[in-house]
SEMAR-822023 format. One record per residue (C-alpha): residue number from 1; x, y, z. Coordinates in Angstrom, 1 decimal. Layout:
// residues N
<NUM,<X,Y,Z>>
...
END
This chain:
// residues 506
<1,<0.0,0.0,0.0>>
<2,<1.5,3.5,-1.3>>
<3,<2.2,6.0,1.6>>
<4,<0.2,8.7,2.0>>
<5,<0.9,12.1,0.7>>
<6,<0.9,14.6,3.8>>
<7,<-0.5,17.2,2.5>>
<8,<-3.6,14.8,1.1>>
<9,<-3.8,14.0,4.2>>
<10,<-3.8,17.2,6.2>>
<11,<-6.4,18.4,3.7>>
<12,<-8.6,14.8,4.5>>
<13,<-8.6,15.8,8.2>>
<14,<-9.5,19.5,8.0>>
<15,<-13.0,18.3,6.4>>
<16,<-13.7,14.9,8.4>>
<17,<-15.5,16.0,11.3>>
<18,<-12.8,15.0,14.0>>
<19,<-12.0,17.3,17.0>>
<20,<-8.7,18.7,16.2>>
<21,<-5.6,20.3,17.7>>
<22,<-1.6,19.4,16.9>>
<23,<-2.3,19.3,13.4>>
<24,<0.7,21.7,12.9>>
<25,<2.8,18.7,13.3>>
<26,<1.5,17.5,10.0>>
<27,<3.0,20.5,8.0>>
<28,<6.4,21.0,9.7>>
<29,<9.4,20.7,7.1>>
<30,<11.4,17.7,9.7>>
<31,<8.7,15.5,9.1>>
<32,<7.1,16.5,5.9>>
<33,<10.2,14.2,4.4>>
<34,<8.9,11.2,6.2>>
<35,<5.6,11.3,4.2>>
<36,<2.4,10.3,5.9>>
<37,<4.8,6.9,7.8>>
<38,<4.3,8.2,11.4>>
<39,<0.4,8.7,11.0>>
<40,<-1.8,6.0,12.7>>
<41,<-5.3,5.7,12.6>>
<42,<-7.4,3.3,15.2>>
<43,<-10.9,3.0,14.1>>
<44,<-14.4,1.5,15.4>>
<45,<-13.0,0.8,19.0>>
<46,<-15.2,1.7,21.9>>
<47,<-13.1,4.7,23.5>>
<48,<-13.0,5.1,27.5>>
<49,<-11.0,8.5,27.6>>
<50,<-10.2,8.7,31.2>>
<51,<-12.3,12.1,31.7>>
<52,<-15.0,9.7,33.5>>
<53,<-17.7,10.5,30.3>>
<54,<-19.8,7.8,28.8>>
<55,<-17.6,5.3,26.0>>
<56,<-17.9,6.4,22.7>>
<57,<-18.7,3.8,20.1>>
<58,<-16.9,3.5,16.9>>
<59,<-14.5,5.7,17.8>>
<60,<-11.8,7.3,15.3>>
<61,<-8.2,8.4,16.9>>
<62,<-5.7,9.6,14.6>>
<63,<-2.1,9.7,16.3>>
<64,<0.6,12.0,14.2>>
<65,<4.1,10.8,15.8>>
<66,<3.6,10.8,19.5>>
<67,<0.2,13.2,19.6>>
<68,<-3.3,12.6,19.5>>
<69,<-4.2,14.9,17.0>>
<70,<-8.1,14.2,16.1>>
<71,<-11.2,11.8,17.2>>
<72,<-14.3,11.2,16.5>>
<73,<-16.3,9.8,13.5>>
<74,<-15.2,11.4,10.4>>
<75,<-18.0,12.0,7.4>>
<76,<-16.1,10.5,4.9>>
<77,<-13.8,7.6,4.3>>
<78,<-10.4,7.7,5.2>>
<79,<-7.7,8.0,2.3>>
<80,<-5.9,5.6,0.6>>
<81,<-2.4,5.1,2.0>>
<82,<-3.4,5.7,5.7>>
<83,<-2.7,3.1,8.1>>
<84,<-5.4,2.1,9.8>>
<85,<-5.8,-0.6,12.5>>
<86,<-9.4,-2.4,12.5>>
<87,<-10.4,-2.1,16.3>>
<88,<-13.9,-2.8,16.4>>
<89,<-15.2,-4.8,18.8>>
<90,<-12.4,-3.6,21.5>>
<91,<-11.9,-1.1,23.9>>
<92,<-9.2,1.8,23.9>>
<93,<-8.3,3.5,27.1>>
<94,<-5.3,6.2,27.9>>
<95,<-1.9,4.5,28.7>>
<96,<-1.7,3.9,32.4>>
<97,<0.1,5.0,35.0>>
<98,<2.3,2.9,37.9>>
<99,<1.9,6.0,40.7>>
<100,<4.5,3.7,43.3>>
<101,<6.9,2.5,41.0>>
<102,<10.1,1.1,41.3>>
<103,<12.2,0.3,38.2>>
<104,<15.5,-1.6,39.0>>
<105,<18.4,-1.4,37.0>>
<106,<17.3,-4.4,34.7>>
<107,<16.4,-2.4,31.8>>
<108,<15.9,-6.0,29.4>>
<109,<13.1,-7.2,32.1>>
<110,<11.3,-4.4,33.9>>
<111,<10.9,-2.2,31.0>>
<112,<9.4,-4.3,28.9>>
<113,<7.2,-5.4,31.3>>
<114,<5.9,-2.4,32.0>>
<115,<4.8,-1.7,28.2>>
<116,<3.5,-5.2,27.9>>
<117,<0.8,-4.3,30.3>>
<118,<-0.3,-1.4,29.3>>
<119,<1.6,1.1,31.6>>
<120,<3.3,3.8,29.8>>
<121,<4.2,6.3,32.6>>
<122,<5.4,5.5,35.5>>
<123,<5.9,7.5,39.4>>
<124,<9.3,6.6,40.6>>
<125,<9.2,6.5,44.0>>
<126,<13.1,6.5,44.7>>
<127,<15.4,8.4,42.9>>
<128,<18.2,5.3,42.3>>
<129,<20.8,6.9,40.6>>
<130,<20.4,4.5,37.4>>
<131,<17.3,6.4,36.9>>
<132,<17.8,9.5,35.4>>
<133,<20.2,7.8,32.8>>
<134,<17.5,5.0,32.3>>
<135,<14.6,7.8,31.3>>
<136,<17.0,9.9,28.9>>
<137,<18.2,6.7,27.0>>
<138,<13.9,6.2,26.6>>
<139,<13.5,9.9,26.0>>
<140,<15.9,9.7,23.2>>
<141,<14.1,6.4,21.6>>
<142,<17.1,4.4,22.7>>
<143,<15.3,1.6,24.7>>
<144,<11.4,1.3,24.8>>
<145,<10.3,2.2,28.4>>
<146,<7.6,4.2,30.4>>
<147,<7.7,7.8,30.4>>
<148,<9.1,8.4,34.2>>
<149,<8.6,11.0,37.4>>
<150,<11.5,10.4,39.6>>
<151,<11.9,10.9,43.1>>
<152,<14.7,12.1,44.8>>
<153,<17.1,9.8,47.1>>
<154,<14.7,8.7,50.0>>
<155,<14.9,10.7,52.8>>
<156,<14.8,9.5,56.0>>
<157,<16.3,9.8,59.9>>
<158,<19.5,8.6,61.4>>
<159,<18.0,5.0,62.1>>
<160,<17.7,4.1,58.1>>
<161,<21.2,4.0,57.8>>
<162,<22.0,1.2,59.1>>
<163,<19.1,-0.4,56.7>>
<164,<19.1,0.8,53.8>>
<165,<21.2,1.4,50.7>>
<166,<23.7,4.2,51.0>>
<167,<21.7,5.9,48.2>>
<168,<18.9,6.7,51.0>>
<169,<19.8,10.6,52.1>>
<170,<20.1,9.9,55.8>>
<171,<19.5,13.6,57.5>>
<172,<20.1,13.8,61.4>>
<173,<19.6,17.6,61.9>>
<174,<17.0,20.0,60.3>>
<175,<19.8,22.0,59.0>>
<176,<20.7,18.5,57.1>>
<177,<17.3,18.0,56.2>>
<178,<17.0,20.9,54.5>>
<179,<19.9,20.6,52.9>>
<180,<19.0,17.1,51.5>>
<181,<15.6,19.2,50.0>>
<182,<17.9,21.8,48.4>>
<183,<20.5,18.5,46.5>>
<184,<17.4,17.4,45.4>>
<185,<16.4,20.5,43.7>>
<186,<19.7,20.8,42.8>>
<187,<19.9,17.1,40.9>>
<188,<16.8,18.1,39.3>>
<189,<14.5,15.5,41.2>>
<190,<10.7,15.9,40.4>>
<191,<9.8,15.3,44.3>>
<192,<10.8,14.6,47.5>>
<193,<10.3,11.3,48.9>>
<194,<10.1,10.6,52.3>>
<195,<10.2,7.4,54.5>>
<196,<8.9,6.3,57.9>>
<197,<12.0,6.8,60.6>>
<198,<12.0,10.7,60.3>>
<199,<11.3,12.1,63.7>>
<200,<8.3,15.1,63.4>>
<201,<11.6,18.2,63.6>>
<202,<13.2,16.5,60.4>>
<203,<9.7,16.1,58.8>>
<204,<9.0,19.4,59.3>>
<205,<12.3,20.6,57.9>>
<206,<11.7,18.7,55.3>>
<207,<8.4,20.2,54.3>>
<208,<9.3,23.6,54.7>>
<209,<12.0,23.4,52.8>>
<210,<10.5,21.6,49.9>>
<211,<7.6,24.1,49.8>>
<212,<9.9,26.9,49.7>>
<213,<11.9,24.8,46.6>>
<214,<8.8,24.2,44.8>>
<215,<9.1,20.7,45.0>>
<216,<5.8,18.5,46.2>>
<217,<6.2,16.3,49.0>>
<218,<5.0,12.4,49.0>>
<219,<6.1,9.3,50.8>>
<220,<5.6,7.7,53.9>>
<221,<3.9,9.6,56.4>>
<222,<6.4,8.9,59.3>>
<223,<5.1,6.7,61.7>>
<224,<5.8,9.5,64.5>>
<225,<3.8,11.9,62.8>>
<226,<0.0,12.2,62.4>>
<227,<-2.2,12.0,59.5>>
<228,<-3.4,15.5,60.3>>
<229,<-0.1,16.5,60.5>>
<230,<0.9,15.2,57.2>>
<231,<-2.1,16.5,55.7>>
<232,<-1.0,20.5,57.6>>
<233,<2.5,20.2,56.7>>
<234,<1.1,20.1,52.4>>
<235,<1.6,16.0,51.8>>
<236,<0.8,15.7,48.0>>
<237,<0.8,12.1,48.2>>
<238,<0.8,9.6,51.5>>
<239,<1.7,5.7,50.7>>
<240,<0.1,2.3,51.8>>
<241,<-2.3,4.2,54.0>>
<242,<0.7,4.4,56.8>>
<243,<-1.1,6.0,59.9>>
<244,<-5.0,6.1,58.9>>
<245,<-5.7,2.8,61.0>>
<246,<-4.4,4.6,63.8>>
<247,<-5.8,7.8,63.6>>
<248,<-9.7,6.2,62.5>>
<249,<-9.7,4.1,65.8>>
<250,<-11.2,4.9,69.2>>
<251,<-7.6,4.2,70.8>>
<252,<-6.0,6.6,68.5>>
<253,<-4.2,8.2,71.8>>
<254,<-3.5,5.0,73.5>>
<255,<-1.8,3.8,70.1>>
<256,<-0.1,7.2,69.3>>
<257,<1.6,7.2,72.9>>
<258,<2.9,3.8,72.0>>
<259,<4.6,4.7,69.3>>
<260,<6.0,7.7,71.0>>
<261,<7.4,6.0,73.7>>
<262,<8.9,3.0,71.9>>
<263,<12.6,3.8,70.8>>
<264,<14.2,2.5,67.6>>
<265,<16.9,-0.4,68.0>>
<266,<19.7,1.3,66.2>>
<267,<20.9,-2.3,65.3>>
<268,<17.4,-3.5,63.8>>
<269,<15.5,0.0,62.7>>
<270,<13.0,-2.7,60.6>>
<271,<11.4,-3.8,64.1>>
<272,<10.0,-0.5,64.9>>
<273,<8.6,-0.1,61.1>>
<274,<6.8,-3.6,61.7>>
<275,<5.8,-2.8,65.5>>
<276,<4.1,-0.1,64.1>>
<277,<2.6,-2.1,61.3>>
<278,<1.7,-4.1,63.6>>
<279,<-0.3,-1.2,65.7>>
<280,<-1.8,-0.6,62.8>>
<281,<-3.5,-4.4,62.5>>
<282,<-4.8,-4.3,65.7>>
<283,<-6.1,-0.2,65.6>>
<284,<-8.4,-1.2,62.5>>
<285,<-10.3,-3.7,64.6>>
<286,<-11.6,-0.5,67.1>>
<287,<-12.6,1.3,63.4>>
<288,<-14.0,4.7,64.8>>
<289,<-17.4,6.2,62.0>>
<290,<-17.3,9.8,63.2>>
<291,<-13.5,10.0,63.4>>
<292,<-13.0,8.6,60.3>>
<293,<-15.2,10.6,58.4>>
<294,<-13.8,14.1,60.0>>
<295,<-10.7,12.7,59.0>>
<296,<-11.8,11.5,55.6>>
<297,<-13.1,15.2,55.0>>
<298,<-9.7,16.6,56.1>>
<299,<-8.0,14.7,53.3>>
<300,<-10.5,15.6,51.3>>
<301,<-10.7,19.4,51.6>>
<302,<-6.7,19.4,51.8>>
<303,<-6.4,17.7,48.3>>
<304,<-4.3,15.2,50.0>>
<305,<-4.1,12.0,47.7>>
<306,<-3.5,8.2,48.8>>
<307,<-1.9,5.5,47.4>>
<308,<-3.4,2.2,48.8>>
<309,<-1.0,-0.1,47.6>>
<310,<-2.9,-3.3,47.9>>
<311,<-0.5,-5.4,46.5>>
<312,<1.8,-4.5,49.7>>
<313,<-1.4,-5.1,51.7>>
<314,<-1.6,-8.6,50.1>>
<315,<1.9,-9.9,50.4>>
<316,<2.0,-8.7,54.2>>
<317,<-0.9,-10.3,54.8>>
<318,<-0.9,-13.7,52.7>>
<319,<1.4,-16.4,53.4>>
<320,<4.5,-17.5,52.0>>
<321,<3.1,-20.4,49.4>>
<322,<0.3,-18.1,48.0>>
<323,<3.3,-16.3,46.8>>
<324,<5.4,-18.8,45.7>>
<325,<2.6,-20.1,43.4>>
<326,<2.4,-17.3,41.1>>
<327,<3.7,-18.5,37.7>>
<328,<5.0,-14.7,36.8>>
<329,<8.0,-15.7,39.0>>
<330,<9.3,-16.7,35.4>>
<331,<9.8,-13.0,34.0>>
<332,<12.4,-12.2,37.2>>
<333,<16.0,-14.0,37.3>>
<334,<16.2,-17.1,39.5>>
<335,<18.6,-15.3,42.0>>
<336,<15.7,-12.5,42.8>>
<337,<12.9,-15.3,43.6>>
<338,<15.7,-16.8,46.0>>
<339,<16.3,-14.2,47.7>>
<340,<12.3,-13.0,47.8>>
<341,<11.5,-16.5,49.4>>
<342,<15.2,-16.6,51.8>>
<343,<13.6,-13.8,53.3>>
<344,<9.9,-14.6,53.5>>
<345,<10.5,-17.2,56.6>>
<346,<8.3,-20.3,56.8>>
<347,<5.2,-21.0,56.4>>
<348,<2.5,-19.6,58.8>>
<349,<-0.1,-21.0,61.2>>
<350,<-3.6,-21.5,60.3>>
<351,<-3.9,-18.6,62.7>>
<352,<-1.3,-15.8,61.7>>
<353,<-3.1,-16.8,58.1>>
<354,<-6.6,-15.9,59.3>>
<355,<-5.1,-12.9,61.5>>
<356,<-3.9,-12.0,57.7>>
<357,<-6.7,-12.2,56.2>>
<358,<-9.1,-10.5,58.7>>
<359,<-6.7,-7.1,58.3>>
<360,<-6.7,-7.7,54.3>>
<361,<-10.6,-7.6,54.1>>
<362,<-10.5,-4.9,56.6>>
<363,<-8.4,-2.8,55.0>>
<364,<-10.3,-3.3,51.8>>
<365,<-13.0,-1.7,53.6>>
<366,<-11.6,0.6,54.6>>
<367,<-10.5,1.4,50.8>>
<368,<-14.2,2.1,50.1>>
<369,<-15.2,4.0,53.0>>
<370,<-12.3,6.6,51.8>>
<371,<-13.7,6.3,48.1>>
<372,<-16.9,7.2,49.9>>
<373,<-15.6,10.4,51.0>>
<374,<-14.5,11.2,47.6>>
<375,<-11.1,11.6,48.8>>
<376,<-8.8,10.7,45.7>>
<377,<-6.9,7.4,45.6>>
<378,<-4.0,6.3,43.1>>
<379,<-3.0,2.8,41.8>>
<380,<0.3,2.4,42.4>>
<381,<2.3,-1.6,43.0>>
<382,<5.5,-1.0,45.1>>
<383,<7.4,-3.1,42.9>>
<384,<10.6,-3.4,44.9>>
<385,<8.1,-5.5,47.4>>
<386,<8.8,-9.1,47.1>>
<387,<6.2,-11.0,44.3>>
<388,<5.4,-7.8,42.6>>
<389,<5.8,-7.3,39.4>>
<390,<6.3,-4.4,36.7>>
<391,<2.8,-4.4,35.0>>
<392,<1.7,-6.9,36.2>>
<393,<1.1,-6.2,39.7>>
<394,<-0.7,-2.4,38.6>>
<395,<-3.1,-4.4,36.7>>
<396,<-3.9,-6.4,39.7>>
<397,<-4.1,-3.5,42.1>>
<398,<-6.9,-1.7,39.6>>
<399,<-9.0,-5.3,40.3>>
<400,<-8.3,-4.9,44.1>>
<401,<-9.6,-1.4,44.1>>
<402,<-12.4,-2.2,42.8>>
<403,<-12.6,-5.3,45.4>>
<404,<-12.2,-2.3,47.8>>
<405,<-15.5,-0.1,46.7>>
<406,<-14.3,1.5,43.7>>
<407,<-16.4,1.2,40.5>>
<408,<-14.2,0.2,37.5>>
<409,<-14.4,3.7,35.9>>
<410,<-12.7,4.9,39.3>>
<411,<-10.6,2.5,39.2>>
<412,<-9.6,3.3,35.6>>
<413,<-9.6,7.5,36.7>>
<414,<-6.8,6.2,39.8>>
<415,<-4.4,5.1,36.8>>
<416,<-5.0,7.8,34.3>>
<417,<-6.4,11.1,35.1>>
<418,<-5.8,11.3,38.5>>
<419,<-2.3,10.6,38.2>>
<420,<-1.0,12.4,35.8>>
<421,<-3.0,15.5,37.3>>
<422,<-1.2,14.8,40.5>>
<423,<2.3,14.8,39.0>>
<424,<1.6,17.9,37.0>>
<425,<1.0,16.4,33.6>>
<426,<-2.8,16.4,32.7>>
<427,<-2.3,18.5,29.4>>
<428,<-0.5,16.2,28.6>>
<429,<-1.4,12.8,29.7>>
<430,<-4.0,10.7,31.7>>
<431,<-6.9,11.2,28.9>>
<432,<-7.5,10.3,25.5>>
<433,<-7.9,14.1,24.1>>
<434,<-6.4,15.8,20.8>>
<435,<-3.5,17.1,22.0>>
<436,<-2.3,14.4,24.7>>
<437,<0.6,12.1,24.5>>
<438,<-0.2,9.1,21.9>>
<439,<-0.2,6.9,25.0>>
<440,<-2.7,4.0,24.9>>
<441,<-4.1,0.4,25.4>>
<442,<-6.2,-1.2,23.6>>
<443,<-7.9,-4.5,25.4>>
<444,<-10.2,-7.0,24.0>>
<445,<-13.7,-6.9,26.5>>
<446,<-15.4,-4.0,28.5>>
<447,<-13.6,-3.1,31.8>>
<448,<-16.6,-1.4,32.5>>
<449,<-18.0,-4.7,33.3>>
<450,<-15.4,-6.2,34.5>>
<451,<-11.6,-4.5,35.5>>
<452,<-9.9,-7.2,35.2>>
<453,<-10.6,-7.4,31.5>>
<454,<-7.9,-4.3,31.2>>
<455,<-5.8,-7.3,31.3>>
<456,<-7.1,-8.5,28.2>>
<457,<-4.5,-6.9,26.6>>
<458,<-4.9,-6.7,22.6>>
<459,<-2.2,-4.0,21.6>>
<460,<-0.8,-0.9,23.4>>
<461,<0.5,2.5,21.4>>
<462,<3.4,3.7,23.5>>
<463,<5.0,7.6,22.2>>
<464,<2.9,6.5,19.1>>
<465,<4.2,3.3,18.5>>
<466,<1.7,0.3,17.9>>
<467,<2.5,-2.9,19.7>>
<468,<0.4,-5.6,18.4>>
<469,<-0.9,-8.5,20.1>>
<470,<2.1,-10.5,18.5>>
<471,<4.6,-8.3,19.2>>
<472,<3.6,-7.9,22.6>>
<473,<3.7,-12.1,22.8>>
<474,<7.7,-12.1,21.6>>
<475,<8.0,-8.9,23.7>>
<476,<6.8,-11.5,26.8>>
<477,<8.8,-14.4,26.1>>
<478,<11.8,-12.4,25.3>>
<479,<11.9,-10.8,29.1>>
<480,<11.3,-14.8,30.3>>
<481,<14.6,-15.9,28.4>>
<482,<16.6,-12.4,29.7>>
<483,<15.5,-13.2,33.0>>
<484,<17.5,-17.2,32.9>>
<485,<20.7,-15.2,31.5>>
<486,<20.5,-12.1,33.7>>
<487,<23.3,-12.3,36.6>>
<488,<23.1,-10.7,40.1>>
<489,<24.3,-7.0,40.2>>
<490,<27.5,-6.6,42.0>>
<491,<26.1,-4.4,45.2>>
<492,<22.7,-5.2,46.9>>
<493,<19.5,-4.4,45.5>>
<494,<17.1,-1.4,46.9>>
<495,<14.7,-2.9,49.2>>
<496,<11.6,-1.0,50.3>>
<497,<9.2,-0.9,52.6>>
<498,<11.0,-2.8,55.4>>
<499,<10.8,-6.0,53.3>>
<500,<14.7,-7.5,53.9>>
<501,<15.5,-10.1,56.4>>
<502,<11.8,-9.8,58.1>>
<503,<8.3,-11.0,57.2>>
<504,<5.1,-9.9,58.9>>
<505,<4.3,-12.4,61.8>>
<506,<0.7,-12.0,63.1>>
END
């Protein structure tokens, strides 16, 4: 099939009927040479666009390069020459997002696996130093990856360093907390992330300084410091719902003094993050209504977002073989699942398993009493916990959500719009609009009916780029043979979340 001229084309598309904007890029001279190659039309899908509108049937999108530059149903036929893909009878939505990401430096297996499932943006949620180097070589079309927000080094108290990578900025003083704010600016981080060791004075440094930097603030709230604290010192984003157990129960004081009063074992700072996890377990089971909801509302009028995390929730809180049976264990190198189950312990009591449980369906409600409140929640995986997986585990957190109380559409919204609002990009990303980024996935039933069919993956169009069905299949299988080949790095990995050397006992 002859290529389209441009300029037949351009003249097609100022008469069809579409919604337009970007058509500019049609006519400039650096791509005028290319002749009508990087123009992609999908047609007679059923479009979700991530605003939260109604689907629109038969649905035309024309892509130009990486832009969505019309939709809609055009009054005439397209041209000859045009590319078109035949999607009728599937369902388009907007690229996702992965809002707790972590990407190790295994560029042949996670990247890929993001794309194969549909995520095409990504929130980095520690700013490894492979990271910035990873997102240019993507940027520049070197290696296919997610677009990336990166977070700066995690920032924590004196305790972490003794537990965490040297990579962690360890601060001590509020003059070296705010000086940790002002590297981060200076290394050109998108936000500061924060963990759960920082004492309230080093939080509050922190803040202040990142405010006055223009840099948002997200992380764990520390385990010191109160939600309402978190929400007054301008949290954009707070992680696995640290500290809401506590501060919705009836022994919210009792529980608070607790952790006040309990120092930190210098030698074993992971024992204090799990006593108060622990805390946390037992505060959900005195689940206060009217607390809740003035809290709920103070999230809600602050603009504070959350990021439930339920696959964290669910490895914490199923045991050790429910994890060890998941058949994507074949995408990671052998050396990563041994050291995942070296650390997971053995295999837990009827009881510790139904103590598990009990918290999982509790926090699950408690996942749809915030969606009640209308207080905005993000999907995001934590994929430097143990059994999670890049793409993979995202699409199972929108199905968990929805376990939780969302509808699927809200589900949908907490890996689209909402995200890429919260990180500053929603001209750009997060909806299918003329205009946006030419991010997409295409799946093969309604997720309207049923989430998990956004795992029903038929193609995904990544900076414009189609990625069939078959393509993502070698894409797949290509990741599973990198993985058998891929050796150990030469220091130890990031861990997160507590997760080395210790698994939750209940």
């Amino acid at each position: 099939m002859a290529v389209i001229n441009r300029r037949a084309f351009l003249s097609w598309l100022s008469t069809s009927g579409l919604a337009l904007t970007g058509v500019a890029a049609l006519t400039e001279p650096a791509s005028a040479d290319r002749g009508g190659e990087d123009v992609l039309v999908l047609a007679g899908g059923t479009l979700i666009d991530g605003t939260g509108g109604k689907p629109r049937h038969n649905a035309t999108i024309v892509l130009v390069g990486d832009r969505i530059v019309a939709i809609g149903r055009p009054r005439h036929a397209l041209p000859e020459g045009v590319k078109v893909v035949d999607l009728r009878g599937k369902y388009v939505l907007p690229g996702l997002w992965d809002s707790h990401a972590h990407t190790d430096n295994l560029p042949k297996i996670h990247l890929p696996l993001w794309i194969a499932n549909g995520v095409t943006s990504v929130r980095e949620m520690w700013g490894l130093a492979h990271l910035p180097a990873m997102r240019e070589r993507i940027e520049a079309g070197e290696i296919l990856g997610p677009r990336m927000v990166i977070a700066s080094k995690m920032m924590d108290g004196p305790y972490a360093g003794s537990s965490v990578p040297s990579n962690a900025a360890v601060v001590r003083t509020p003059e070296e907390a705010r000086a940790a704010v002002r590297a981060a600016k200076n290394s050109g981080a998108d936000f500061v992330k924060i963990w759960s060791l920082l004492e309230p004075e080093l939080f509050e440094a922190i803040a202040t300084e990142a405010h006055r930097r223009g840099l948002p603030l997200s992380g764990h709230l520390p385990d010191r410091v109160p939600v309402l604290d978190g929400i007054r010192a301008g949290m954009t984003t707070m992680e696995h719902l640290h500290g809401i157990p506590l501060d919705v129960s009836s022994r919210r004081d009792e529980f608070r003094a607790l952790i006040n009063s309990t120092p930190v074992d210098p030698a074993n700072p992971a024992a204090y993050y799990f006593f108060v996890r622990q805390l946390e377990m037992e505060a959900i089971k005195s689940y206060a209504l009217r607390r809740a909801e003035r809290l709920f509302s103070a999230l809600r009028r602050s603009r504070t977002v959350l990021t439930p995390t339920m696959t964290v929730q669910r490895f914490f809180t199923f045991p050790p073989s429910f994890h060890r049976a998941d058949p994507r264990v074949k995408y990671m190198p052998p050396w990563l699942v041994e050291s995942w189950n070296a650390n997971m312990g053995p295999e837990w009591t009827p009881a510790q398993i139904e103590a598990g449980q009990a918290y999982y369906r509790a926090v699950l409600e408690l996942v749809g009493s915030i969606n009640e409140a209308e207080v905005v929640q993000l999907a995001g995986s934590d994929s430097l916990v143990p059994y999670q997986f890049a793409g993979f585990s995202l699409q199972d957190e929108l199905g968990w959500l929805v376990d939780g109380g969302l509808t699927p559409m809200q589900a949908i919204l907490a890996a689209t719009r909402n995200p890429a609002r919260m990180v500053g990009l929603g001209h750009l990303s997060g909806t299918v609009q003329p205009g946006k980024w030419a991010d997409l996935l295409v799946v093969d039933a309604d997720p309207l009916v049923n989430i998990r069919n956004t795992q029903r993956i038929h193609a995904v169009v990544t900076r414009g780029r189609l990625i069939t069905r078959a393509e993502r299949e070698r894409m797949l299988a290509a990741v599973a043979a990198e993985a058998q080949v891929t050796p150990p790095p030469a220091a130890p990995a990031a861990n997160c979340c507590g997760t080395t050397g210790i698994y939750v006992r209940h």
